[in-house]
C-alpha positions in Angstrom: 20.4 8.8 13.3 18.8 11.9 12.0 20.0 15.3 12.7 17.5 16.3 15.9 19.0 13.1 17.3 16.0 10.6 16.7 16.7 7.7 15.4 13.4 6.2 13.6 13.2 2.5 14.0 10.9 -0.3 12.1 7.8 -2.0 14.3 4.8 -3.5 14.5 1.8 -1.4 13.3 -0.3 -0.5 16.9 -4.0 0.5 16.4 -2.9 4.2 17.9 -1.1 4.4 14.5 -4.4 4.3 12.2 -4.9 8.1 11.8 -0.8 8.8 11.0 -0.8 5.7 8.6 -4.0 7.1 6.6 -2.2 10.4 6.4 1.1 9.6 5.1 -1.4 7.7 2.5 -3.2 11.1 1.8 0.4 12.8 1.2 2.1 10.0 -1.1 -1.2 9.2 -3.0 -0.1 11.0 -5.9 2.2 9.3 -7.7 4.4 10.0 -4.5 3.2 12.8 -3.8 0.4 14.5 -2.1 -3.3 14.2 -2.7 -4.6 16.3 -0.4 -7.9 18.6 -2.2 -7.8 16.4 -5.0 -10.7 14.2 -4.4 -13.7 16.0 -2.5 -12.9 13.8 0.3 -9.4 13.1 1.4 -10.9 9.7 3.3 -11.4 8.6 -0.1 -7.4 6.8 -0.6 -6.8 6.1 2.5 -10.1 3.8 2.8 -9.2 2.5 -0.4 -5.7 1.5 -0.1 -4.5 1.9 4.0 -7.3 1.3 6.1 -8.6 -2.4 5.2 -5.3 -3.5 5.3 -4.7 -3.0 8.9 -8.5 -3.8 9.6 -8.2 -7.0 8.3 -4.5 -8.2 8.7 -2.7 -5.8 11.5 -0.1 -8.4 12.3 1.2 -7.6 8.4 1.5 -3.7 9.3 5.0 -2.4 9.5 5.9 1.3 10.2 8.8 3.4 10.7 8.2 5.4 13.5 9.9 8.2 16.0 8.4 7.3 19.6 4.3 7.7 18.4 5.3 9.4 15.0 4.8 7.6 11.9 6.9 8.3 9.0 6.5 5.6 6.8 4.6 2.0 6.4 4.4 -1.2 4.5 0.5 -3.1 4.7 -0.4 -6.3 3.4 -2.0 -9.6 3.2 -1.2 -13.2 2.8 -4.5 -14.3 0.8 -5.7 -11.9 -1.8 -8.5 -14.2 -2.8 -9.6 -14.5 1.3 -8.9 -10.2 1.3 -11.7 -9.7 -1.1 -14.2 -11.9 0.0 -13.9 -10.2 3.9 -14.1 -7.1 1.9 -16.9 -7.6 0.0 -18.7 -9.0 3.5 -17.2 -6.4 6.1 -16.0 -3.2 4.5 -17.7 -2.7 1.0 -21.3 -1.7 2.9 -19.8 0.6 4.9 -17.9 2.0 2.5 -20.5 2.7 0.1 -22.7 4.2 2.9 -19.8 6.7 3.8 -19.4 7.5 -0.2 -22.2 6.5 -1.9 -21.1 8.5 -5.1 -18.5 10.9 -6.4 -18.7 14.2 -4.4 -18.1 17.5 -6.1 -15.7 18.3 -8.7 -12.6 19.8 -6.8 -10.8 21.4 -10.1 -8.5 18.6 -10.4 -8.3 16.1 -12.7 -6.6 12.8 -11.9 -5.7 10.1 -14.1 -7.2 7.9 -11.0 -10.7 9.2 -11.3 -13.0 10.2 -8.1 -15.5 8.2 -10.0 -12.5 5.5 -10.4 -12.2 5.2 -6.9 -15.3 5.2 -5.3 -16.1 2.1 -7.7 -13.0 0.6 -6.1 -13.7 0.9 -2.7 -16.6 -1.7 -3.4 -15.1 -3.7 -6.3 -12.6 -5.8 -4.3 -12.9 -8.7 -7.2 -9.7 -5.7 -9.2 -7.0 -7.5 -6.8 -8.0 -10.7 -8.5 -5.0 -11.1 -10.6 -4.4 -13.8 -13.1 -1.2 -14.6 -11.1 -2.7 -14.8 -8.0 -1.8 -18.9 -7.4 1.8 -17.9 -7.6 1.6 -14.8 -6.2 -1.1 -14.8 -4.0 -0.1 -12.4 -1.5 0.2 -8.1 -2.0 1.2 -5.1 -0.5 1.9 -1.1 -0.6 3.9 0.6 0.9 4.6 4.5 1.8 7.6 6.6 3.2 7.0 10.7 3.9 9.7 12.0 1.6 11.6 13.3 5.3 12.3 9.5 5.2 13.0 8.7 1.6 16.6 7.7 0.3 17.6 6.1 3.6 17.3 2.5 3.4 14.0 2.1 4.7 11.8 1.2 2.2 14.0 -1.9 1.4 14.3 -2.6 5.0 9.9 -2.7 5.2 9.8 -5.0 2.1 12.3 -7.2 3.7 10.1 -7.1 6.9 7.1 -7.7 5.0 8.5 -10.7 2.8 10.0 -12.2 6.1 6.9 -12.4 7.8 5.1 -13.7 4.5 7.8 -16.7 4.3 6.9 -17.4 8.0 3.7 -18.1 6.9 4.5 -20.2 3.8 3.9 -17.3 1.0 5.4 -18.1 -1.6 5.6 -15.1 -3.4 4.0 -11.0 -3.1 2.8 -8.6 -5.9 2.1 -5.0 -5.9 0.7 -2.6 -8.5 2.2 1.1 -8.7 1.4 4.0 -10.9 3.1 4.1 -14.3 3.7 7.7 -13.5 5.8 7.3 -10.3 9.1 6.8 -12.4 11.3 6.8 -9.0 8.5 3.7 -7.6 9.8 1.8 -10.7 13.3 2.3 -10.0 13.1 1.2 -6.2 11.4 -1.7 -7.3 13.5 -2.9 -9.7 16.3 -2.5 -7.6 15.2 -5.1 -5.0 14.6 -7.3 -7.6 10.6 -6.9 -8.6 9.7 -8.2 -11.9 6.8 -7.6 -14.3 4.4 -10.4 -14.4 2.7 -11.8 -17.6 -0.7 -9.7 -16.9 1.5 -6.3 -16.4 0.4 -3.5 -18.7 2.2 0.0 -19.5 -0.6 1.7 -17.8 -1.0 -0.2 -15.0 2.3 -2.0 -13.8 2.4 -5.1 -12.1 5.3 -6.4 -10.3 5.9 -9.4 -8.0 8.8 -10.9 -5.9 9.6 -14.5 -3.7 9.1 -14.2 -0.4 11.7 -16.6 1.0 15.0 -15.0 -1.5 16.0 -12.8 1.6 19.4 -12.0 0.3 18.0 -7.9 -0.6 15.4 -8.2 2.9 18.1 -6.9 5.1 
């Protein structure tokens, strides 16, 4: 229970949720932290790495929520391979209609480019791992730091692997930024590994679904 008396509780993702869930992408965009002004349009992350997700596959959309408030979420999908062909088909045109090239410069300079991440919003085929018969299905997965450091992160991974067991995943992978040092540690903690195609700058980590001994 927090101190206001709220207690924030773990559900399923409802479609009134999409605008809280592509802010609390915006604010933890940068290697935790918040991306707001970086790019010249703060869309840009969430249509990259949020809104898909719950376009395509709501029923694997978790957040942690007060009554309507979001404070946290974990998106995925089962199929990677079957994620990037429905994105190439269904959001890649729209996408590069809404952001057909890098906008102005906005006196930052990321280590994810603008550039960088308008190509990814229409280059799906980058989630085609080499691992991807083992580990076929992914995820991310945001808190708001008001929620950090309270169990809830493991508790949406364990929600997310539980309900990719129950559909006969056998394992999930997830890249984060080599910069988010404190990522790294939670991951390692529930027992991510590094898998063969991993590389310093771009770390790739993957996990059974069905070992639900660190879900709870």
């Amino acid at each position: 229970m927090r101190e206001d008396g709220r207690v924030p509780e773990i559900r399923q993702y409802r479609a009134a949720d999409r605008d809280q869930l592509a802010h609390i992408c915006l604010l933890t965009a940068a290697a935790g932290g918040d991306a707001s002004g970086v790019y010249s349009d703060d869309s840009l992350m969430p249509e990259v790495f949020a809104l898909p997700y719950v376009e395509y596959a709501p029923e694997l959309a978790f957040v942690v929520a007060e009554g309507d408030r979001v404070l946290g979420y974990v998106i995925g999908v089962a199929d990677t391979a079957a994620f990037v062909e429905w994105w190439k088909r269904e959001w890649s045109p729209g996408f590069a209609a809404r952001h057909p090239s890098p906008g102005a410069p906005t006196g930052h300079e990321p280590r994810f480019t603008e550039a960088r991440l308008v190509e990814a919003g229409t280059s799906p085929e980058r989630m085609l791992i080499d691992e991807l018969a083992e580990y076929p299905a992914h995820l991310h997965i945001d808190l708001l730091p008001e929620l950090q450091g309270q169990g809830f992160g493991r508790r949406l991974i364990g929600t997310m692997r539980a309900a990719l067991a129950a559909r006969g995943v056998p394992a999930v992978h997830l890249g984060i930024d080599a910069s988010n040092a404190g990522a790294r540690v939670f991951y390692d903690r529930l027992g991510f590994h590094e898998l063969p195609s991993s590389r310093p700058r771009s770390p790739l980590l993957g996990i059974a679904t069905g070992d639900t001994a660190l879900s709870g």
